[in-house]
DRENDO-1510 file (C-alpha; in Angstrom, 1 decimal, always signed):
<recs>
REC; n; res; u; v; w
REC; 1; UNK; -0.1; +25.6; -15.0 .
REC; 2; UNK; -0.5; +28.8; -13.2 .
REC; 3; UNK; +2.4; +31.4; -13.1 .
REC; 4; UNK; +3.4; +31.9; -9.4 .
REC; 5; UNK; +6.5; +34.2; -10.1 .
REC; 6; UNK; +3.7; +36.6; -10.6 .
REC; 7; UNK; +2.8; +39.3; -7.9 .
REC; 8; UNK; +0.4; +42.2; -7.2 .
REC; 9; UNK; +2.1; +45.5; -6.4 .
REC; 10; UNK; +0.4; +48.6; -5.4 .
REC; 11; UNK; +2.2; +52.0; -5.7 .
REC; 12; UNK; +0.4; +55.0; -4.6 .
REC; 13; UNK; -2.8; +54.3; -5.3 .
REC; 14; UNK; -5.8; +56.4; -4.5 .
REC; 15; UNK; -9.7; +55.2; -4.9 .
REC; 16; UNK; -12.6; +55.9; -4.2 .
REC; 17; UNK; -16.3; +57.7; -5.1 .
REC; 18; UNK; -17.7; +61.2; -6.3 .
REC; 19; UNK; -16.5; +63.3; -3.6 .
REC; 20; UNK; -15.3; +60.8; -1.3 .
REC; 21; UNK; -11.6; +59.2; -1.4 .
REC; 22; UNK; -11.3; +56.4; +0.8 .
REC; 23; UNK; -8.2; +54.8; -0.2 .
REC; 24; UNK; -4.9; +57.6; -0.1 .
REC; 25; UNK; -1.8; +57.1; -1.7 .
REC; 26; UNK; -1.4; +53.6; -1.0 .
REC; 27; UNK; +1.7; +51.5; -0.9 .
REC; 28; UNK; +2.2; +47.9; -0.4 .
REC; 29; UNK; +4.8; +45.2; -0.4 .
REC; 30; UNK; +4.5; +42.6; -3.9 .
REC; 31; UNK; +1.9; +40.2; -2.8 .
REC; 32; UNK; +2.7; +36.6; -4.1 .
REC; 33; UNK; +1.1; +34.4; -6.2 .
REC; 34; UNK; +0.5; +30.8; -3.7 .
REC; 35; UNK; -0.3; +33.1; -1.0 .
REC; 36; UNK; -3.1; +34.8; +0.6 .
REC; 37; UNK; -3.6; +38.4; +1.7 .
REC; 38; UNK; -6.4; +39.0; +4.0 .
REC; 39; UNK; -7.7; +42.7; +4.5 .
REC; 40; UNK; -8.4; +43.5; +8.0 .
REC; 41; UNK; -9.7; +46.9; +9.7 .
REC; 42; UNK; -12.6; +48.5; +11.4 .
REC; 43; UNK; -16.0; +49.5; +9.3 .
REC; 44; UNK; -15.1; +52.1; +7.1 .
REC; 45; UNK; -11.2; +51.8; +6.6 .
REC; 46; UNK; -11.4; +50.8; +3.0 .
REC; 47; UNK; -10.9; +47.4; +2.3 .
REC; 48; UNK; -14.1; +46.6; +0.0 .
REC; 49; UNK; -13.1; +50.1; -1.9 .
REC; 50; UNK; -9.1; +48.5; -2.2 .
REC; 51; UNK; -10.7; +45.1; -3.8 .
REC; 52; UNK; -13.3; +46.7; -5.8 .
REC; 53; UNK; -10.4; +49.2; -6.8 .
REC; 54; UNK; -8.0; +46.2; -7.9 .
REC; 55; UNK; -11.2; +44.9; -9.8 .
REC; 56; UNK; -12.1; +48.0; -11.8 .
REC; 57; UNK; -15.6; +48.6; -10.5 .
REC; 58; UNK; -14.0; +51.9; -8.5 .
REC; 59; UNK; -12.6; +54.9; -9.8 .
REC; 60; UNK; -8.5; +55.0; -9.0 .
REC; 61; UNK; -5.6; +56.4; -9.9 .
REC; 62; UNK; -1.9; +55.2; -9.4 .
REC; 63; UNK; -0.2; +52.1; -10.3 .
REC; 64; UNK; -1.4; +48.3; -9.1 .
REC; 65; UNK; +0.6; +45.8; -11.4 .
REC; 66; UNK; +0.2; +42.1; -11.7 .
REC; 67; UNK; +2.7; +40.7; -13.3 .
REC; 68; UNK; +3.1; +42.2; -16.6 .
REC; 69; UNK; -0.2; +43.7; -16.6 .
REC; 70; UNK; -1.1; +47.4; -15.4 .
REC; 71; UNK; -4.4; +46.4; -13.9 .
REC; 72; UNK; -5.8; +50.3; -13.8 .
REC; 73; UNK; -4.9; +50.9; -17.3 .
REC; 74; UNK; -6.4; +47.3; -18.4 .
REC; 75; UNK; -9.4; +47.2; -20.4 .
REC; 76; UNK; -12.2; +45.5; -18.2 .
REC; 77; UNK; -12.8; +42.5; -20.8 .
REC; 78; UNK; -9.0; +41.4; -20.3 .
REC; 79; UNK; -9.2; +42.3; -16.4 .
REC; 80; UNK; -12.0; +39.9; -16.3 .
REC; 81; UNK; -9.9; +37.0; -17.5 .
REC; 82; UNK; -7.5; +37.7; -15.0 .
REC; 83; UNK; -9.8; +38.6; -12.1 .
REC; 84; UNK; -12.0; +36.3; -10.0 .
REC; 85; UNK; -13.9; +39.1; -7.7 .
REC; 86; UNK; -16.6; +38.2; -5.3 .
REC; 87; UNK; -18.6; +40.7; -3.7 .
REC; 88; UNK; -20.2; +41.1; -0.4 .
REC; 89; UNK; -23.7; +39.8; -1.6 .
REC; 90; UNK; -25.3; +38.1; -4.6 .
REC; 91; UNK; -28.2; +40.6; -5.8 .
REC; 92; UNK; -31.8; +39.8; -4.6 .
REC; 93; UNK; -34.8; +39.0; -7.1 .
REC; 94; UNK; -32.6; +37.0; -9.6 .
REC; 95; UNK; -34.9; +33.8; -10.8 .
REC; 96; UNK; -31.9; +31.5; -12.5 .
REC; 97; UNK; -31.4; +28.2; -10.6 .
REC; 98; UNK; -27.6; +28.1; -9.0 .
REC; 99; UNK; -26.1; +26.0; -11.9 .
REC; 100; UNK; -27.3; +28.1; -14.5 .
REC; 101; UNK; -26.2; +31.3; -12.5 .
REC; 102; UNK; -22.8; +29.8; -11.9 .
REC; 103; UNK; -22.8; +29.1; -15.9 .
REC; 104; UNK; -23.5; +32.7; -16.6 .
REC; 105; UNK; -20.6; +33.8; -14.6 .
REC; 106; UNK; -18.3; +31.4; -16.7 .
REC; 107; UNK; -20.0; +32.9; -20.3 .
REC; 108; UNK; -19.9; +36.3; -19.1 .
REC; 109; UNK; -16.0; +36.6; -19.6 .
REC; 110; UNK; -15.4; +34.0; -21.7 .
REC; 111; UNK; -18.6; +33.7; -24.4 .
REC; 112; UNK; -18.1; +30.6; -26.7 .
REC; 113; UNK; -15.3; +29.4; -24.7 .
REC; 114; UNK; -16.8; +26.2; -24.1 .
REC; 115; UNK; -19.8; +24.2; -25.2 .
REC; 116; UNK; -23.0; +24.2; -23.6 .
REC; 117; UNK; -22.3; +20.7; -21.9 .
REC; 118; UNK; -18.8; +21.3; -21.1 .
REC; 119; UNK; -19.7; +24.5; -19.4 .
REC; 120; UNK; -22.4; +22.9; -17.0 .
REC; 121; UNK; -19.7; +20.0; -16.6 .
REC; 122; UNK; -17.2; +22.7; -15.2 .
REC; 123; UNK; -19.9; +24.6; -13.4 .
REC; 124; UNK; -20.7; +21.2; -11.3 .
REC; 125; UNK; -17.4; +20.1; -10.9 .
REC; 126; UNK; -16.6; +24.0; -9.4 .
REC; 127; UNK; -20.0; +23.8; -6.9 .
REC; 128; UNK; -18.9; +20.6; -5.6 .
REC; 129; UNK; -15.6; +21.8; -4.5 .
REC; 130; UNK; -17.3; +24.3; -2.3 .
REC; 131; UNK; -19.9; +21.1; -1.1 .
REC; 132; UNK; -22.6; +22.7; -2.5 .
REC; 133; UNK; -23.7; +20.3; -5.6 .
REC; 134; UNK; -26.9; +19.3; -4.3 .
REC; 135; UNK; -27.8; +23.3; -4.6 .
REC; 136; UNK; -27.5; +23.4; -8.3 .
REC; 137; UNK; -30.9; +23.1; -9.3 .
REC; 138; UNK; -32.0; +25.3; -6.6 .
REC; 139; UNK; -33.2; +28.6; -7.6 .
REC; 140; UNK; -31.5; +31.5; -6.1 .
REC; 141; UNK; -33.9; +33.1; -4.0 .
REC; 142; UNK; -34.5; +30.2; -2.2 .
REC; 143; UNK; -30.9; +30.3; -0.7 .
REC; 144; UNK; -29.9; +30.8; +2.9 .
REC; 145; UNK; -27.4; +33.8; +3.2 .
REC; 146; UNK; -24.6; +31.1; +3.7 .
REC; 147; UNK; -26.2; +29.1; +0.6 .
REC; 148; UNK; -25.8; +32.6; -1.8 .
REC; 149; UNK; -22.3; +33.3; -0.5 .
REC; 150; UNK; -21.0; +29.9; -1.6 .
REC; 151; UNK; -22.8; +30.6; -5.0 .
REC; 152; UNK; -21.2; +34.0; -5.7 .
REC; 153; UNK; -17.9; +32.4; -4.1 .
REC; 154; UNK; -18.4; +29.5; -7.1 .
REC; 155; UNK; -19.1; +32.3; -9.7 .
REC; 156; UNK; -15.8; +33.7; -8.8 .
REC; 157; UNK; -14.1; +30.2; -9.1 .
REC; 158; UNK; -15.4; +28.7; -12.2 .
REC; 159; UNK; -13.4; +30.8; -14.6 .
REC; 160; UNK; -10.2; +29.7; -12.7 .
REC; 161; UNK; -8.6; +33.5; -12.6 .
REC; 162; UNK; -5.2; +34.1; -11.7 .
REC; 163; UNK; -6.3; +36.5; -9.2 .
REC; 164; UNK; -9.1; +36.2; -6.9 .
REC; 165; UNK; -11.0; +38.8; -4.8 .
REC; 166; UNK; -12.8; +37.9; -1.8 .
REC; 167; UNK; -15.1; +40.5; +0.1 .
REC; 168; UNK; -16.2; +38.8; +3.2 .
REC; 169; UNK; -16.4; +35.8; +2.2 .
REC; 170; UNK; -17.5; +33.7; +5.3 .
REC; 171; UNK; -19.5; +36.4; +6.9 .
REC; 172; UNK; -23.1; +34.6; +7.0 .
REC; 173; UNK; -21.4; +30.9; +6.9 .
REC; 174; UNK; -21.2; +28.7; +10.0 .
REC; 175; UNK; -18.3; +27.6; +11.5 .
REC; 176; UNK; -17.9; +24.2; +9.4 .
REC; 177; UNK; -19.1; +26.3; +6.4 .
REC; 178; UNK; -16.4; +29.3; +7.4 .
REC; 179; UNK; -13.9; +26.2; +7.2 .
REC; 180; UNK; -14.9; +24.8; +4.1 .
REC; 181; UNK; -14.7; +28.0; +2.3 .
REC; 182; UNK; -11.2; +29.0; +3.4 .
REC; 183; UNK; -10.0; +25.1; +2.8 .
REC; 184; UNK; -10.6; +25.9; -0.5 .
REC; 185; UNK; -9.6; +29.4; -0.7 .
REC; 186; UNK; -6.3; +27.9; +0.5 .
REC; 187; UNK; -6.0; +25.3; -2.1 .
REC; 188; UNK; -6.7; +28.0; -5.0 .
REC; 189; UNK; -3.4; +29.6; -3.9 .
REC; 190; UNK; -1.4; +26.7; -3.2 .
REC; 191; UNK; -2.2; +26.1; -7.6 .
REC; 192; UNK; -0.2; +29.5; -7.4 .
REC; 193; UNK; -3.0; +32.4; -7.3 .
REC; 194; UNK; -2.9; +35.8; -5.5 .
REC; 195; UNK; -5.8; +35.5; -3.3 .
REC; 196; UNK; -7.0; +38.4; -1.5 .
REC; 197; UNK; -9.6; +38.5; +1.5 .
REC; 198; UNK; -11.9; +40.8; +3.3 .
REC; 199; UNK; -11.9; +39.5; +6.7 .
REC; 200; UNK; -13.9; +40.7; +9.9 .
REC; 201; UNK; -12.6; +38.1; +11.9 .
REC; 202; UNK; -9.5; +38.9; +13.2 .
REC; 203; UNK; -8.6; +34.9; +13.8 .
REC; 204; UNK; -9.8; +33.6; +10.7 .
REC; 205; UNK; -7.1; +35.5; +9.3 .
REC; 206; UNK; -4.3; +34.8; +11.6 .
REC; 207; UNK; -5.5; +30.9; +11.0 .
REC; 208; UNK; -5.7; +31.0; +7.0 .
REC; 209; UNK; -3.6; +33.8; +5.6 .
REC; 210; UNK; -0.2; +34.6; +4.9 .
REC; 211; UNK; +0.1; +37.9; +4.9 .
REC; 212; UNK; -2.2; +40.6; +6.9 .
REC; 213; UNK; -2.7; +43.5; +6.0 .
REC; 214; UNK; -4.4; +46.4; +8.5 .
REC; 215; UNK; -6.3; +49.5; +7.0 .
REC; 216; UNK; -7.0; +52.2; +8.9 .
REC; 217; UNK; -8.8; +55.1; +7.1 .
REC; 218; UNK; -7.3; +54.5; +4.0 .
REC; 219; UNK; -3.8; +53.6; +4.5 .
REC; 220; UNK; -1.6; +50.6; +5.4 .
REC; 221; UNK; -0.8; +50.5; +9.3 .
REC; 222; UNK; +0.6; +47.4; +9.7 .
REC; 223; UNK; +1.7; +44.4; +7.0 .
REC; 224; UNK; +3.2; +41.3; +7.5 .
REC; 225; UNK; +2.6; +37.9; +8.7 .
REC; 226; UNK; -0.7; +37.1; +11.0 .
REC; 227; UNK; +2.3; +37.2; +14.3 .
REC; 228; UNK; +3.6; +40.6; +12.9 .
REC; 229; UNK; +0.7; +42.5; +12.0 .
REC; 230; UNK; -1.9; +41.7; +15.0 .
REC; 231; UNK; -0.1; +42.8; +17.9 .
REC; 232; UNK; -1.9; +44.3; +21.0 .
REC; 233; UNK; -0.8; +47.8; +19.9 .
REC; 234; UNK; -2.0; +48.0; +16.6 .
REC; 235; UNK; -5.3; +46.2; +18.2 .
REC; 236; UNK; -5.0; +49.1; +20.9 .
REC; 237; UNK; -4.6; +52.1; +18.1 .
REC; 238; UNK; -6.8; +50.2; +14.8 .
REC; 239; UNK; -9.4; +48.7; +16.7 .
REC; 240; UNK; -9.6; +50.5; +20.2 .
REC; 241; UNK; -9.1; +47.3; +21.7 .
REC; 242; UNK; -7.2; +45.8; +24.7 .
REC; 243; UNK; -6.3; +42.5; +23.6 .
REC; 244; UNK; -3.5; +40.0; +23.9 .
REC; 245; UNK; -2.0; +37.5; +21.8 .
REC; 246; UNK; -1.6; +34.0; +22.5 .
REC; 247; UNK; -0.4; +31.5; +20.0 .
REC; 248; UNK; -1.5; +27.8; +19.6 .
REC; 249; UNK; +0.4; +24.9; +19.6 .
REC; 250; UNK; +1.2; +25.4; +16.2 .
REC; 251; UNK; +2.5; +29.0; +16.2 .
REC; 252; UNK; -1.0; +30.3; +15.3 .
REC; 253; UNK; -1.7; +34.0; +16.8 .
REC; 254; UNK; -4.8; +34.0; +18.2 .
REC; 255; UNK; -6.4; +36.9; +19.6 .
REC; 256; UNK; -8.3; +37.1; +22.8 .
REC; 257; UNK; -10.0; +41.0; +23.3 .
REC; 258; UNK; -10.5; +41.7; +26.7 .
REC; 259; UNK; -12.5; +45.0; +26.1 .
REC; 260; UNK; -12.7; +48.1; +24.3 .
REC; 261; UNK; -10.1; +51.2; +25.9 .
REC; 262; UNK; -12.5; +53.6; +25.8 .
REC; 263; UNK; -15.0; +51.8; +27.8 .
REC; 264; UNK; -16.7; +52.8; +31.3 .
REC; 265; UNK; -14.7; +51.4; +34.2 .
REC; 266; UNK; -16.7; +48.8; +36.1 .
REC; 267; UNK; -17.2; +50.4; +39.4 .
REC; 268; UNK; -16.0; +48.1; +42.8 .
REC; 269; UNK; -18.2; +46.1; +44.6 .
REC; 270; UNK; -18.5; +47.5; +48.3 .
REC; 271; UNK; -16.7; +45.4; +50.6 .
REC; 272; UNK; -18.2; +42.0; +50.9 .
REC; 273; UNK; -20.6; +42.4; +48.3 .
REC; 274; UNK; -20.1; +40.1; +45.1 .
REC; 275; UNK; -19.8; +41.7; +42.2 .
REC; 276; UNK; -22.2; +42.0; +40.0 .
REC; 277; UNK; -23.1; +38.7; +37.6 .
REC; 278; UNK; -20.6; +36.7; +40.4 .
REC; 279; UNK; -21.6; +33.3; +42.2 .
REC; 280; UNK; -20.8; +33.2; +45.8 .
REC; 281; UNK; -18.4; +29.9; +46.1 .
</recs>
């Protein structure tokens, strides 16, 4: 039974690389276990460095807690049995098939923990929630872009962690591969997970997530439900962007950019002249 009375709190936290902070003295409300947290912004405003930071794979310093752990002071062995992290891409030129790749995820964090059999059983029973059985004897570098993602998106999944990290997860997916991916990510937090999401798109995470939160160079501009953190002015002062919000017939923001702010004005059509790209009726 996983623990939802546990929650991920960030206090002051700063990460980054040699000679380059990106994230600065971050603060953010407890994120809750059933729930997910999707990480919006434009390129550059730190939200793979704030995942990779919560995983351990980034330098940082400050205080990120889950429940009784100290993630930053954790030893990477233990954070691993907590941790489900999925980065942007698998890497290229591996030659294991996707079962057995999915298998050494599993053993990587927990050696021994299961039998040979038992850990392809688990393996299988993970790639079919994410529709992909029929790829397990496939070898890897015979994947689609979509095919990989939903691999290292199973490699995350199969050890079951408490906490799972999601950097762009439906980025090279199709729209009814986008919606199979986030089904599930849903259902992992509804068993009481923190689950955490880089997002691009802005309405894929008004329509799946809980919370949003919007980084901008670093720091938290705006958190709080998908109605309360993507308004039109922090589209306008994040993004550049005039937009406007509509919402759906079931309360749903969605977000409809009518063009960047800092863009040339279209210049008038002289009087009876269509404009350009126009039909004459």
């Amino acid at each position: 039974m996983m623990r939802t009375a546990d929650a991920l709190t960030v206090e002051r936290l700063s990460a980054g690389y040699p000679g380059r902070p990106v994230i600065r003295d971050l603060v953010l409300p407890p994120l809750p276990g059933g729930a997910v947290t999707a990480l919006v912004g434009p390129n550059a405003a730190g939200k793979s460095t704030l995942l990779k930071a919560f995983a351990g794979l980034v330098k940082a310093a400050g205080r990120v807690t889950f429940g009784d752990h100290d993630l930053l002071r954790l030893p990477l062995a233990a954070r691993a049995d907590l941790i489900g992290f999925m980065p942007q891409s698998l890497p290229q030129g591996v030659a294991l098939s996707v079962l057995e790749s999915v298998i050494a995820a599993f053993e990587a964090s927990r050696p021994g923990a299961l039998a040979g059999a038992d850990a392809a059983r688990r393996a299988i029973t993970t790639l079919d929630r994410l529709g992909i059985a029929d790829l397990a004897l496939d070898t890897l570098d015979r994947l689609s872009g979509g095919q990989r993602q939903l691999v290292s998106l199973a490699q995350a999944l199969v050890r079951e962690p408490r906490l799972l990290l999601l950097d762009e997860p439906t980025s090279a997916l199709d729209l009814r591969h986008q919606v199979t991916v986030m089904e599930a990510v849903r259902a992992l937090a509804a068993e009481g997970r923190i689950v955490v999401v880089v997002l691009h798109d802005l309405n894929l995470a008004a329509r799946w997530a809980d919370r949003v939160v919007v980084l901008d160079h670093g720091r938290a501009v705006a958190v709080g439900t998908p109605a309360q953190a993507l308004t039109s002015a922090t589209l306008a002062d994040v993004w550049g962007v005039a937009a406007r919000i509509t919402l759906g017939p079931n309360g749903v923001p969605h977000v409809v950019v009518e063009g960047a702010l800092d863009a040339p004005p279209v210049p008038a059509a002289a009087p009876g002249v269509p404009p350009e790209n126009s039909t004459a009726a």
